[in-house]
N, C-alpha and C positions, 0 to 999 in steps of 0.2 A: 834148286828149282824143281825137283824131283816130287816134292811136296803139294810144291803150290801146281804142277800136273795133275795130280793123282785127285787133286782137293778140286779141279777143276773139271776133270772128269766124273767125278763124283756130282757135282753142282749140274753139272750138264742132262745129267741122268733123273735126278730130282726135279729138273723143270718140265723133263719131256716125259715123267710119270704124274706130274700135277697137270688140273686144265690151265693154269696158268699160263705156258706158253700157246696154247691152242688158242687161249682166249686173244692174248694179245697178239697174233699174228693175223689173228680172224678178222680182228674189229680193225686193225692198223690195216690191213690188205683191201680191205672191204670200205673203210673211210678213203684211204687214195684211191681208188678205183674210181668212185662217184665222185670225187675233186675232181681226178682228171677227167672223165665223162662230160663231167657240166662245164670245165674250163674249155676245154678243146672245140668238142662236138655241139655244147651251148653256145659258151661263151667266143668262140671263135677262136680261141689262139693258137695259135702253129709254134709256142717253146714252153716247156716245162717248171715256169718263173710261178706263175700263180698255183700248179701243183705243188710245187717244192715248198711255198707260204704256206700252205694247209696241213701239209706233211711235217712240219716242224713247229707247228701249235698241236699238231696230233700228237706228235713224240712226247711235247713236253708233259701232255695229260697222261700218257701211258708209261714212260718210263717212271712214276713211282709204283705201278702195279708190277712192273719187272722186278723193281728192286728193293721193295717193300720185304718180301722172305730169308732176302743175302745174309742177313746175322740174327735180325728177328723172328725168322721163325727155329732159328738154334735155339732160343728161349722157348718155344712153342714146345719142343718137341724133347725138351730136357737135357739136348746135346750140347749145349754152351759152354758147362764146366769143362765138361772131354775134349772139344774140339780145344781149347786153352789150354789144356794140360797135355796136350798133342807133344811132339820134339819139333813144331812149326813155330817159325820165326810168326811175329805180327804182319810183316810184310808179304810172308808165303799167305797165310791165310787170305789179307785182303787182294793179293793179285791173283791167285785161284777163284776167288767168291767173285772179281770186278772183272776177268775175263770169260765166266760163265755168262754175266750179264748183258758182254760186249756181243759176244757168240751168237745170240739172241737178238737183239741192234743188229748185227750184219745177216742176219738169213731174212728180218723184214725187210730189209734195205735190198737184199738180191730179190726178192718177192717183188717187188715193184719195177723190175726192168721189162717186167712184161709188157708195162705201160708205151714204152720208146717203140713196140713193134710200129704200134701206125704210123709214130709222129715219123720214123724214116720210112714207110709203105706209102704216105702220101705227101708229107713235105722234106723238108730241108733243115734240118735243128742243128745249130751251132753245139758241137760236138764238145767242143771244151767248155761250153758254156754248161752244158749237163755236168760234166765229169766234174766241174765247178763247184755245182749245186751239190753232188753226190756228198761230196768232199767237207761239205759245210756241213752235210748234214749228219755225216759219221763222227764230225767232230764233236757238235751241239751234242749228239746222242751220249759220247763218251763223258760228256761233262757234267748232264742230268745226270746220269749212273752212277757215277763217281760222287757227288750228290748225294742221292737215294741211297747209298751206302751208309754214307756217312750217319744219314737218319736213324738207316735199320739199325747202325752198330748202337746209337746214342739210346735208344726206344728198347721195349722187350716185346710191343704190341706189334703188330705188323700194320696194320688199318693204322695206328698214331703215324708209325713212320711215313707211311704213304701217306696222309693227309699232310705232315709236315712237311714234306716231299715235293709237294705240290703247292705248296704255300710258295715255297721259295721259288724254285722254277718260276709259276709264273710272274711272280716280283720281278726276278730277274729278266722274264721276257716284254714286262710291259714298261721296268722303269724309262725307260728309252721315254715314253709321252711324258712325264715330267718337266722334260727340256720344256715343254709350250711355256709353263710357271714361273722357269726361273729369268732372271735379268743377270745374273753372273755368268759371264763366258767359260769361268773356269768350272763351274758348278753345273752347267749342260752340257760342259766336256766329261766330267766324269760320270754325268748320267747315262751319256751317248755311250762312255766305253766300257759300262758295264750292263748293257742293253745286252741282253741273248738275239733278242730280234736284229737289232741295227746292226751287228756282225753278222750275222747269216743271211740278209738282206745283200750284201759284200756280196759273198758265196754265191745265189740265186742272180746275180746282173755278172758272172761271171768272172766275182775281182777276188783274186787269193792274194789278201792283204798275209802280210809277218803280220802283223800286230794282231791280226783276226785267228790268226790259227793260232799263236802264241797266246792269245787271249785263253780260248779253250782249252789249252792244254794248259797251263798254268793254274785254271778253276777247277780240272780232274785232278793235277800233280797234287793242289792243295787240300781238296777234298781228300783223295787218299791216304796221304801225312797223316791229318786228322785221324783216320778210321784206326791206321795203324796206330799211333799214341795214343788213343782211348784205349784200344785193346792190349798195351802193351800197361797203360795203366791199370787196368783191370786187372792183369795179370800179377 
């Protein structure tokens, strides 16, 4: 694991020398600020249900601007061959490059606890029902990422990755409406369970389903497989 460190640190350092992470902390920090604003203080609500909705339709459009450079821009920049011919297993490189991206995922996510100062200064917010929401949404986050990986390793462009990126993401966030269409039970059952939305919906009404958190983790585990057997086939 000494590698996939070193290769992590490495990746950490690269993000916070590009405006890339600036950007994306700016615009995610700055897009839930004004969710909650208009939900709370407009819209009236006293829980964090209708921010947590906004905040993970936001993810899913920015996490392929995170993760659009994780192998892709190793092509950019002529270092694809050497980071290959490294003494790094497939597996050290994509959990170095997929824990740089996470690293990222969690400081916007601590960026938003600023929000909960009022909702406990002037009401009473179900406590676990946040840490719920929290929870849904670090998942969702790891599963886009692991995603977006997938893309950068497949692409050499970064801009294709990221458009591909996002293609699928939101597929996967909106098949969920589907179900209106079909007349098979079994057919709007698998629509339902491979909905990004209708699991993390779960999350945000405070239900930490197995099958929800297994879901997401099952779509990073498999994404990840993938990055690594491309790059081991490349190799």
């Amino acid at each position: 694991m000494t590698g996939a460190l070193a290769l992590y640190r490495k990746e950490l350092t690269t993000y916070f020398r590009s405006p890339i992470a600036y950007y994306v902390v700016a615009v995610f920090l700055l897009g839930t600020g004004y969710f909650f604003l208009y939900n709370v203080f407009l819209g009236g609500e006293t829980t964090m249900a209708g921010t947590f909705q906004n905040m993970g339709l936001l993810l899913v459009t920015l996490a392929p601007v995170i993760s659009m450079r994780l192998l892709a821009a190793e092509h950019t920049t002529g270092t694809a061959e050497l980071l290959l011919t490294l003494p790094l297993s497939p597996w050290q490189i994509v959990t170095g490059k997929y824990l740089g991206a996470v690293t990222i995922l969690l400081a916007v996510t601590a960026g938003t606890l600023v929000d909960l100062v009022p909702l406990y200064l002037f009401g009473t917010p179900e406590t676990t029902t946040i840490v719920a929401g929290y929870l849904g949404f670090v998942l969702l986050g790891m599963a886009c990422l692991a995603i977006g990986l997938l893309f950068s390793a497949l692409t050499h462009n970064q801009v294709v990755a990221a458009l591909l990126t996002a293609a699928v993401l939101l597929a996967f966030w909106f098949v969920g409406h589907l179900q209106t269409f079909q007349r098979s039970s079994a057919i709007r059952g698998l629509l339902g369970y491979g909905s990004f939305a209708l699991h993390y919906t779960d999350f945000i009404q405070g239900l930490v389903r197995t099958e929800s958190v297994a879901f997401y983790l099952v779509v990073s585990a498999v994404a990840l497989t993938l990055s690594a057997a491309y790059l081991q086939w490349r190799r």
